[in-house]
N, C-alpha and C positions, 0 to 999 in steps of 0.2 A: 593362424588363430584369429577369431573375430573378436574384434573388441564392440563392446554394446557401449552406449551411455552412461550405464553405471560402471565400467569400469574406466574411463575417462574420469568420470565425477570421484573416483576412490585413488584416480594417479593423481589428480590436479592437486587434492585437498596430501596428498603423500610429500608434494613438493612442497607446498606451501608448509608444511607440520616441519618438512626438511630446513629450511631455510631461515623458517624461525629461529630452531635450535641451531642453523649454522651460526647465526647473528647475537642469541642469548650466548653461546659461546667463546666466542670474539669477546663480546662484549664483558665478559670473566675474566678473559684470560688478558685483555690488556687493562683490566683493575680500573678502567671508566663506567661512570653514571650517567646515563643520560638527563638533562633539565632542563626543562623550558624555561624560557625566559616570558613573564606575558608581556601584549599590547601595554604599552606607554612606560616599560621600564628605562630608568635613564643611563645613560651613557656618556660618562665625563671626560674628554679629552684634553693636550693641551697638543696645540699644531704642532710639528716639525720644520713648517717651515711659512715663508711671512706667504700673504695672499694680499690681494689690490684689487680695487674695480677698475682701474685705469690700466691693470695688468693683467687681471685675471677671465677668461672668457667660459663661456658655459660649456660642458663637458672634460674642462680641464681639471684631473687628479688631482689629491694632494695628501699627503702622509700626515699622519697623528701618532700619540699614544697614550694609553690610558691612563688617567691621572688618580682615579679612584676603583677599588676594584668595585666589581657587578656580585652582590652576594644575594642569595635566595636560601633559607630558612638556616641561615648561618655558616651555609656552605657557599666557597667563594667560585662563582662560575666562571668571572672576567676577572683577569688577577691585572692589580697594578703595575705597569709597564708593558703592556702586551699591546702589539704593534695594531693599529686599524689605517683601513685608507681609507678615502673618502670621494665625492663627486660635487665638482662647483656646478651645482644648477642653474642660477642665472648671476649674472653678474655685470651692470648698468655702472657705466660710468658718470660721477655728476656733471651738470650743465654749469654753464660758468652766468649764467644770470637765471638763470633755471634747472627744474629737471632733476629733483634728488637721485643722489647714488643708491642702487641697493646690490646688498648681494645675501645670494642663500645656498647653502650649504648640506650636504648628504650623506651619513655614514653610507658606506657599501659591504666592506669586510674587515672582521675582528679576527685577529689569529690565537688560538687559545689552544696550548702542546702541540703547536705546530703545524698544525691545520685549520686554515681556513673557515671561515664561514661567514655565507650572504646576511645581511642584514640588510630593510628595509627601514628607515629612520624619517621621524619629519622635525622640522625644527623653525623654529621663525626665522623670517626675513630681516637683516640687520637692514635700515634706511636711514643713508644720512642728513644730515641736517640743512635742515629750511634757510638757504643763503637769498630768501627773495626780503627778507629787512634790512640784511646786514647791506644788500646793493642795493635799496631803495635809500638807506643813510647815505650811503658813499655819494650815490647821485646829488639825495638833496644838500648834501653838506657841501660837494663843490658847487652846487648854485651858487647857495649863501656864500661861500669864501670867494667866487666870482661876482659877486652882486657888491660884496662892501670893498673888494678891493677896485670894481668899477666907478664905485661913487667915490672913492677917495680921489682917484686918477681924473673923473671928468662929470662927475655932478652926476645925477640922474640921467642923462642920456650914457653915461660910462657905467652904471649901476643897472641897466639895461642892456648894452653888450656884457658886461660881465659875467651876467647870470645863464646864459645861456653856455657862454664860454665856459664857465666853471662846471656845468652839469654835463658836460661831455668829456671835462677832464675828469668826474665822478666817474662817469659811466665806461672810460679807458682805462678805471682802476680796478672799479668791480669785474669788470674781463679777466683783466689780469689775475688776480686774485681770488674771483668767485667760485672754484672748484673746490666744490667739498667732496673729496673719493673718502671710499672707506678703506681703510690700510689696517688689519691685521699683523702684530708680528708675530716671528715663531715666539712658542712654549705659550702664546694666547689661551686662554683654558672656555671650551666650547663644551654646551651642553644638548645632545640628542635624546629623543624618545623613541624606544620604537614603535613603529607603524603596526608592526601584526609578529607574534609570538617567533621564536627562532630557538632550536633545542640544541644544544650544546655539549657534549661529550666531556662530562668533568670528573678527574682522576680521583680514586675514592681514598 
């Protein structure tokens, strides 16, 4: 038998008509709705577990769980306590007299009756805190406390070693001390947006 074009064009649109109703079927018989979620709806988690920028490097996992459910027109898509994981996207350790810490963070998948689903999320960058005053104090203050404990010890020429000696016992401390990392612990409660719509299979 020769098939023409038009009957090509009458089996394609037969499969497609098929497949539909294979899917409206399905879709009955295990009693889910399908709903989108749109661009920039939020997503409230709290960690499972603690994260560091002194610890934590870019493409390493990390487990959450929903803290608030995700509702759309009073129906709840994202139920409270449903498992998500996530992706450390960058994560900079701070500098000890420079160089803020940052780190930023990435839904990927939300589990909602047990299956899976990709999420695309964007979320700010957390950046730690500007340690170039606290070590400009530390420095100038061991000047001064090497400057008068020189002038007590030997007049103005001692008040002149001192100071110098003191801003290097500043600048020993600020080392020491000057790392500001960001340190998340678990149950931290994180807030995502999504990036672009994601439709969700929710039981009726």
């Amino acid at each position: 038998m020769h098939f023409t074009k038009r009957h090509y064009l009458m089996i394609g649109v037969a499969l497609v008509l098929a497949t539909a109703l294979t899917l409206s079927a399905a879709t009955l018989r295990d009693g889910t709705d399908p709903v989108m979620l749109p661009e920039r709806t939020a997503i409230r988690v709290t960690l499972d577990q603690a994260l560091a920028t002194n610890q934590s490097r870019p493409g390493d996992h990390f487990e959450a769980t929903v803290s608030d459910p995700v509702v759309v027109d009073g129906k709840i898509v994202i139920p409270q306590g449903a498992h998500a994981e996530g992706l450390v996207v960058d994560a900079r350790q701070s500098g000890r007299l420079m160089h803020r810490a940052r780190l930023q963070l990435a839904l990927q998948t939300v589990a909602v009756n047990g299956q899976n689903y990709d999420v695309r999320t964007i979320s700010k960058p957390r950046i730690g805190r500007d340690h170039k005053k606290r070590n400009w104090e530390w420095i100038g203050g061991g000047a001064a406390g090497g400057a008068v404990i020189g002038a007590l010890a030997g007049g103005g020429t001692g008040a002149l070693i001192g100071g110098p000696i003191g801003a290097g016992a500043g600048t020993t401390v600020a080392l020491l001390t000057g790392k500001k990392d960001i340190k998340l612990r678990a149950e931290t409660p994180l807030k995502f947006e999504l990036a672009e719509p994601v439709t969700i299979n929710v039981k009726g």
